[in-house]
C-alpha positions as CSV (number, residue, x, y, z in Angstrom):
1,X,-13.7,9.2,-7.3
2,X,-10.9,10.0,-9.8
3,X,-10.8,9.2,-13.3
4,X,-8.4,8.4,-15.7
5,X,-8.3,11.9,-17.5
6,X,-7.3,13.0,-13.8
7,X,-4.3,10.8,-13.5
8,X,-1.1,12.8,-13.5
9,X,1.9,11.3,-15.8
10,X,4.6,12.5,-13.3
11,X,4.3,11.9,-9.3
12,X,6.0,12.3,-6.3
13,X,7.1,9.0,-4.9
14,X,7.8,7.8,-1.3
15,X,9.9,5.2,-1.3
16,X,9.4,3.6,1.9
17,X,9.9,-0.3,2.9
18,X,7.1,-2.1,4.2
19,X,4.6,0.4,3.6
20,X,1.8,-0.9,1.6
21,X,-1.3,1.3,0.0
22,X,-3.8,-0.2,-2.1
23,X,-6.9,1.7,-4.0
24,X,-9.5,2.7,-1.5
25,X,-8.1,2.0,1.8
26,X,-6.2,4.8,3.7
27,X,-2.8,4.9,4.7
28,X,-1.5,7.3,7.5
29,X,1.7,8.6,7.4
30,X,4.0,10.7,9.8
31,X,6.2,12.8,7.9
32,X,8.9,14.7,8.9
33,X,12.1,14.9,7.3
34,X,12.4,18.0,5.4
35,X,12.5,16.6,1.7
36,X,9.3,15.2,2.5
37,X,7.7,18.0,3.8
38,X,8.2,19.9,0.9
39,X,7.3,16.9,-1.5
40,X,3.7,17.2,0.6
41,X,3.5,21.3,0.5
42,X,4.1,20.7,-3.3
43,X,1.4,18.2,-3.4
44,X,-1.3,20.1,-1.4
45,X,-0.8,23.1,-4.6
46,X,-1.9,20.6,-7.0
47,X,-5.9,19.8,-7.9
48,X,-5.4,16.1,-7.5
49,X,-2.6,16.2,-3.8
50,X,-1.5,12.5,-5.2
51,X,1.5,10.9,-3.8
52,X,3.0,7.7,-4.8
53,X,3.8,5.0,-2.7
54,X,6.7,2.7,-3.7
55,X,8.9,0.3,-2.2
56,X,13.0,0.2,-3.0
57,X,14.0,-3.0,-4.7
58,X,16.6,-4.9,-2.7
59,X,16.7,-6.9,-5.5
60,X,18.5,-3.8,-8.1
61,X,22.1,-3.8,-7.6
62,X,21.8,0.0,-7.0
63,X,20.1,0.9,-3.3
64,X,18.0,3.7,-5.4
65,X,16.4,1.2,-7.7
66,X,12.4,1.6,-7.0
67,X,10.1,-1.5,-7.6
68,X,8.3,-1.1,-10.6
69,X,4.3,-0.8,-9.0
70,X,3.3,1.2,-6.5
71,X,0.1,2.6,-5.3
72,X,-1.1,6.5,-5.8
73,X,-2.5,7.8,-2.6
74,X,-4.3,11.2,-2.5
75,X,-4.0,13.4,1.0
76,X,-7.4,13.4,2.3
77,X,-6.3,14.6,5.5
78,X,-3.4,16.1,7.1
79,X,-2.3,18.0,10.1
80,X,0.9,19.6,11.7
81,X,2.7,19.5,14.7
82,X,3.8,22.6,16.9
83,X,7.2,21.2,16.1
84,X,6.5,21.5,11.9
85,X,6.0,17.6,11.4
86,X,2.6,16.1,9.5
87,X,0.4,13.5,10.6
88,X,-1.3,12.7,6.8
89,X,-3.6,10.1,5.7
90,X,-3.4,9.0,1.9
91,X,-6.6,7.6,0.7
92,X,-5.7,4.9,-2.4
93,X,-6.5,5.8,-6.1
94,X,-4.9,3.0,-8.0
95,X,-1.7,1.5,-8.7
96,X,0.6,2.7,-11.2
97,X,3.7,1.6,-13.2
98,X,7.0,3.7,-13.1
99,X,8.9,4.1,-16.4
100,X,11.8,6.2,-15.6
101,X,12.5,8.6,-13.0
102,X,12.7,12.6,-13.5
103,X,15.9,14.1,-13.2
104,X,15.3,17.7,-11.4
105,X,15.8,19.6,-9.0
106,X,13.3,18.5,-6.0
107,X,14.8,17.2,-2.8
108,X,12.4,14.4,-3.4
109,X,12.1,11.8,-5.9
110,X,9.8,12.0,-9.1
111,X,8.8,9.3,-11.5
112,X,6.9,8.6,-14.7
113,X,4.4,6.4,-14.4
114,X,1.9,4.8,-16.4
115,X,-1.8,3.5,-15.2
116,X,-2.1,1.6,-17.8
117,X,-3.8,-2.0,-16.7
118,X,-5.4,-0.9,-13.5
119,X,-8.6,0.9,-14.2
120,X,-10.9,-1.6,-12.0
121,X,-8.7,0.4,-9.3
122,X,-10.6,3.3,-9.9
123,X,-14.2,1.5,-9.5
124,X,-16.5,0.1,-7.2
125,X,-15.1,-2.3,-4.3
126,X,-14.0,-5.8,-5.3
127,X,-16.2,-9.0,-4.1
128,X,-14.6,-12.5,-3.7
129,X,-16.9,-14.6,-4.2
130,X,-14.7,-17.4,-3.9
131,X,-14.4,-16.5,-0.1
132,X,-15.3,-18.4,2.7
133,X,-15.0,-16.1,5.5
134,X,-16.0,-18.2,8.4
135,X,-12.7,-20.2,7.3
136,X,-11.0,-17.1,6.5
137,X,-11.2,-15.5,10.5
138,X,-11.0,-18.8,12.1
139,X,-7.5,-18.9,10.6
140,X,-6.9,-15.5,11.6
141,X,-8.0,-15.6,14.9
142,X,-5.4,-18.6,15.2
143,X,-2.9,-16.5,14.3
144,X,-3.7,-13.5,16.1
145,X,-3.9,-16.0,19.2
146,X,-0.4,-16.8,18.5
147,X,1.2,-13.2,18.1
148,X,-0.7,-12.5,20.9
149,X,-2.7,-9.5,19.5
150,X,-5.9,-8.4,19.7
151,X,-8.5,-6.7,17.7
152,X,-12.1,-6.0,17.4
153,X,-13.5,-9.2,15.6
154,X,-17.1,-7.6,16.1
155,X,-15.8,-4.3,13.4
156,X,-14.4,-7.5,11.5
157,X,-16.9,-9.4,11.0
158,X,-19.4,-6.6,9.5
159,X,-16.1,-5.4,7.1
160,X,-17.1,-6.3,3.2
161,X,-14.8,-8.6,1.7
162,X,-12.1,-5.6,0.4
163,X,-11.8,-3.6,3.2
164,X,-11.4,-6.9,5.5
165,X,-8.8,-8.6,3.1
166,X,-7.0,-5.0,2.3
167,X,-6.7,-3.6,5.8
168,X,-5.2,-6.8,7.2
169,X,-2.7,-6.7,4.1
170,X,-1.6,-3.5,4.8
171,X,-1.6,-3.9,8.5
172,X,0.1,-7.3,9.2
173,X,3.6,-7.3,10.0
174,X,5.4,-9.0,6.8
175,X,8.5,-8.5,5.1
176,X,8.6,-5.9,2.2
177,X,8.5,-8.9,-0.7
178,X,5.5,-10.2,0.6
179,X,3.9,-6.2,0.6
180,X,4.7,-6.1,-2.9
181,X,3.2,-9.8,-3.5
182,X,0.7,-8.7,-2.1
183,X,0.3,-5.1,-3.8
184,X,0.8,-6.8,-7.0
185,X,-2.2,-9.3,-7.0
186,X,-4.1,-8.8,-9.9
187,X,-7.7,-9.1,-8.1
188,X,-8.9,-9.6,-4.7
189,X,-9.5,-13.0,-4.8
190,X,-5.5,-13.4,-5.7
191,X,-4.5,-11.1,-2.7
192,X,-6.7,-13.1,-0.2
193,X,-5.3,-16.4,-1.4
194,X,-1.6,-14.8,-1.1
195,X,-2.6,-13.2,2.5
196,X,-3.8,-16.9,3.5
197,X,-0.7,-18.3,2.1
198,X,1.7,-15.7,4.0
199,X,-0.5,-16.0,7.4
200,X,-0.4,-19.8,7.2
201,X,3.6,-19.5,6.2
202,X,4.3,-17.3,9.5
203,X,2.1,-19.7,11.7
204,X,4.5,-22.6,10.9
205,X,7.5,-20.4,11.9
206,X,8.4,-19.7,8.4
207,X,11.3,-16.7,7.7
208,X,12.5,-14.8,4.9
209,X,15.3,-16.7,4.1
210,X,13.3,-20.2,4.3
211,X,11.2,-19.0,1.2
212,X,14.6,-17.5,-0.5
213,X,15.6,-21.0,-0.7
């Protein structure tokens, strides 16, 4: 477990849509365009191997425009391919702010960030106790029924209360907005209400543009 002393003030960020981290679940990666295979040899030279995860705003006028929280993952474990590529998996350390980003000269992106205002992402797990799980996975297993997917609701069942609500939100197939929603929730209890919100959305047919409006 990491604490704030250990927090770097500049990271490398990977800006990639749809791709969601969030403190203590694990997010595996397959990397292999060049820029960010050496943005993860530079990180696996540093005590703390942190990379950031952040999505681009579509909302900036500018395609380079990042959104302003993303999630610090640190490589836990990583492997390469006989043809050079990485199969890594980031495990989540806490969400961060970006100030500005560092001009240099990296092929990959660097920012200055701030952790100010997420320290309970460097503690112990986070209980809902506002959640009625029996509700919670007969509404999921609704909508798995209707994507037609499958999963093992045994291993679900037995998940606590973060792992269950975090894995799903990383997992389920929504549009980048609602990963940041969703990133952005203040507590647990917040992101379980906006994952019940964006399941029960996509069971009525709901798109992107529907909630644009």
């Amino acid at each position: 477990m990491m604490h704030p002393a250990d927090l770097p003030e500049t990271l490398p960020v990977f800006p990639l849509p749809g791709a969601l981290l969030l403190p203590r679940a694990r997010l595996p990666l397959h990397i292999f365009e060049p820029r960010y295979l050496q943005m993860l040899d530079d990180a696996l030279k540093t005590q703390e191997r942190l990379i950031g995860m952040v999505q681009p705003n579509p909302c900036q006028r500018t395609d380079d425009k990042l959104h302003q929280i993303g999630c610090a993952g640190r490589v836990t474990q990583f492997s390469e391919t006989e043809d050079g590529r990485y199969l890594v998996t980031l495990s989540g350390v806490s969400r961060f702010r970006v100030k500005s980003e560092v001009d240099g000269f990296t092929p990959y992106r660097r920012c200055v960030v701030s952790w100010d205002g997420f320290d309970r992402d460097l503690g112990k797990a986070e209980q809902d106790d506002a959640f009625n799980r029996n509700r919670f996975l007969t509404l999921l297993e609704r909508f798995f029924e209707s994507r037609q997917l499958a999963t093992d609701w045994e291993t679900m069942k037995d998940a606590d209360d973060e792992l269950l609500v975090n894995s799903l939100s990383m997992l389920l197939d929504f549009d980048p907005e609602d990963k940041q929603a969703l990133l952005e929730a203040p507590c647990l209890r917040t992101r379980r209400e906006t994952l019940v919100t964006l399941i029960e959305f996509a069971m009525r047919g709901g798109s992107s543009e529907e909630k644009l409006q």
